[in-house]
C-alpha positions as CSV (number, residue, x, y, z in Angstrom):
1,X,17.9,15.8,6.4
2,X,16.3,13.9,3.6
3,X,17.3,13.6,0.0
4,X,15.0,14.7,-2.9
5,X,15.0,11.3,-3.6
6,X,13.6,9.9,-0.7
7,X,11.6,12.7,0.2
8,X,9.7,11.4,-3.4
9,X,10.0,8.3,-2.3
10,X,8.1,8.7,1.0
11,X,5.8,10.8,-0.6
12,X,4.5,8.4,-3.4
13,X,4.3,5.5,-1.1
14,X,2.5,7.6,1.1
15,X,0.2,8.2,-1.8
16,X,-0.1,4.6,-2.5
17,X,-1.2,3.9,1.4
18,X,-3.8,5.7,1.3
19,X,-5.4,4.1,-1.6
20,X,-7.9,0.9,-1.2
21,X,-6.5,-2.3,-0.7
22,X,-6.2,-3.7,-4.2
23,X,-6.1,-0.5,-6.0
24,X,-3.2,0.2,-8.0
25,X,-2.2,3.7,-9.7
26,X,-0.6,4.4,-12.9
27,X,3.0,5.5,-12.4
28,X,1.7,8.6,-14.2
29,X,-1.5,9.1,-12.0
30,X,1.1,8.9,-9.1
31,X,3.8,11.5,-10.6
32,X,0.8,13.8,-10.8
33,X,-0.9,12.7,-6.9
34,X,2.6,13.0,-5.0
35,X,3.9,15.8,-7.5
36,X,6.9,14.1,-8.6
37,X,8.4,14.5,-12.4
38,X,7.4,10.9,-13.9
39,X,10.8,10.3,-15.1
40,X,12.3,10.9,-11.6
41,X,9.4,8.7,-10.1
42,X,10.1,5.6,-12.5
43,X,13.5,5.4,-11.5
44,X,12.5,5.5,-8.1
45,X,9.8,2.7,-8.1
46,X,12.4,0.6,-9.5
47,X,14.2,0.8,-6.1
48,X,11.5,0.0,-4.5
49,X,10.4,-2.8,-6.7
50,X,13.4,-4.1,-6.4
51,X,13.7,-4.1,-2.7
52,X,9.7,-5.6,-2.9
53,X,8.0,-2.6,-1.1
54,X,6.0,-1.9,-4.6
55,X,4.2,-4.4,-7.0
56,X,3.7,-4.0,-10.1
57,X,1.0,-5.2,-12.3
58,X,1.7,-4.5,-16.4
59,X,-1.1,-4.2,-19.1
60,X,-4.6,-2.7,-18.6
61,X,-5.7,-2.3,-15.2
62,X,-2.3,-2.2,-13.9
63,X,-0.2,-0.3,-12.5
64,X,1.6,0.0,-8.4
65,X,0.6,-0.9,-5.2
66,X,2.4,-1.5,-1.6
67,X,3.8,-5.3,-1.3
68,X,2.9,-5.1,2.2
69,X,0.4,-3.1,4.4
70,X,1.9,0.3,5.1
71,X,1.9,-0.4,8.8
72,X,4.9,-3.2,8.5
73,X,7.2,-0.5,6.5
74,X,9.0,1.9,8.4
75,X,10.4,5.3,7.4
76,X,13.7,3.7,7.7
77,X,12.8,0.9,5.5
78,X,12.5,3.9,2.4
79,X,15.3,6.1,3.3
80,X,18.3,3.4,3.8
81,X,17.7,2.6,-0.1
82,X,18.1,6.0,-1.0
83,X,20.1,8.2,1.6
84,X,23.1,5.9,2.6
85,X,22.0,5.9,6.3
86,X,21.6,2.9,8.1
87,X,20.1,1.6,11.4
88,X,22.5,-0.8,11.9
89,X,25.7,1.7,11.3
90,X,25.6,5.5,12.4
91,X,26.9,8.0,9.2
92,X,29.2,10.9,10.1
93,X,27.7,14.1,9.8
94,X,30.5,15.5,7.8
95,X,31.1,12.2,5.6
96,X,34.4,11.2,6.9
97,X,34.0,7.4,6.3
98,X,37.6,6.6,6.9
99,X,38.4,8.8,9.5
100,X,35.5,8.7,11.7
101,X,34.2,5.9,14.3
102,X,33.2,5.5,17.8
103,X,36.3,5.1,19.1
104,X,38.0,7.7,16.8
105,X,35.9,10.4,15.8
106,X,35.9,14.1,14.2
107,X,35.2,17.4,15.9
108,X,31.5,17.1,14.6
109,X,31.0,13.3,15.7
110,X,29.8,14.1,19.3
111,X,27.7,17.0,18.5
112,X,26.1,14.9,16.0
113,X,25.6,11.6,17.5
114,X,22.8,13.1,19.7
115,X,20.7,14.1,16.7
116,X,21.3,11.4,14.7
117,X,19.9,9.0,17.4
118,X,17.0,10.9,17.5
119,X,16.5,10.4,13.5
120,X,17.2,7.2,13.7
121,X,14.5,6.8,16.6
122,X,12.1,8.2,14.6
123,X,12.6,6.6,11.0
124,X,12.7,3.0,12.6
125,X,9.8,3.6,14.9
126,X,7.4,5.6,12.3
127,X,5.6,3.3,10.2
128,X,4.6,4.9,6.2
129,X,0.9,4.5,7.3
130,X,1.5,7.8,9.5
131,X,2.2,9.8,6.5
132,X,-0.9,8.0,4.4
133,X,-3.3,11.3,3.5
134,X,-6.7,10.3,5.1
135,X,-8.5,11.6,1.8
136,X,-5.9,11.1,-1.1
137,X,-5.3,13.7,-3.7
138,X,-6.6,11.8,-6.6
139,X,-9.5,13.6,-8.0
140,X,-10.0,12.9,-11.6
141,X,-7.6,10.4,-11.4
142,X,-7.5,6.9,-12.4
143,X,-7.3,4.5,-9.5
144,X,-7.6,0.4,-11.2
145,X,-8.4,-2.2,-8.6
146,X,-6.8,-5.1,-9.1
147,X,-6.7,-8.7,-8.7
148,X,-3.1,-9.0,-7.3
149,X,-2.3,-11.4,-4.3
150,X,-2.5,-10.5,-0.7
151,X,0.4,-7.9,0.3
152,X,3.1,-9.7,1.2
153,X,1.9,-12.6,-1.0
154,X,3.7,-14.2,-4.2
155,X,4.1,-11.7,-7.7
């Protein structure tokens, strides 16, 4: 049900939540913890930058770290950037934007609607810090603390 994209996505913020508080990784470090090709991952924290769930900290010692505490961002909070689905406005399954609604939908529409709730349920209700690892894959890795604001503080 997830894109590649956000399945990387979720995956290397996942990474990130289960660092320190402070600590920021290299965007390389991270391609190599969450097993994403860097230039992939670049493009991604760029979203994310951009839609403040990632700081970033140039120059030595930096690197990317949540904005926020992982429990304030939801699954759905990652996956409406990436995968075109939205909590406020239910997709059809086969991707007839035009000729598919509520009040006029295709043969797939009713089936779907079911499971689509229940994906919706669970991205809006399951915060990133349930996907943190509880001992991150960073051996040998560089992890820099930081002197960066609180999350959820000014850049």
């Amino acid at each position: 049900m997830l894109s590649t994209t956000s399945e990387y996505a979720l995956r290397a913020l996942a990474c990130l939540a289960g660092q320190p508080p402070g600590t920021a990784l290299l965007g390389r470090d991270l391609a190599k913890a969450a097993e994403i090709p860097a230039n992939y991952l670049s493009k991604i924290l760029l979203t994310l930058r951009n839609a403040e769930l990632v700081d970033t900290t140039r120059g030595s010692g930096g690197g990317y770290r949540l904005h926020k505490p992982a429990a304030e961002i939801f699954l759905i909070d990652i996956v409406e950037l990436f995968d075109g689905i939205s909590r406020n406005k239910p997709a059809c399954f086969l991707q007839h934007q035009k000729r598919c609604s509520s009040s006029s939908s295709c043969n797939a529409h009713v089936l779907w609607a079911d499971v689509q709730a229940r994906y919706l349920g669970f991205l809006v209700s399951t915060p990133l810090s349930a996907l943190a690892p509880q001992d991150p894959p960073l051996a040998g890795i560089s992890a820099h603390a930081v002197n960066l604001p609180a999350a959820g503080g000014q850049r």
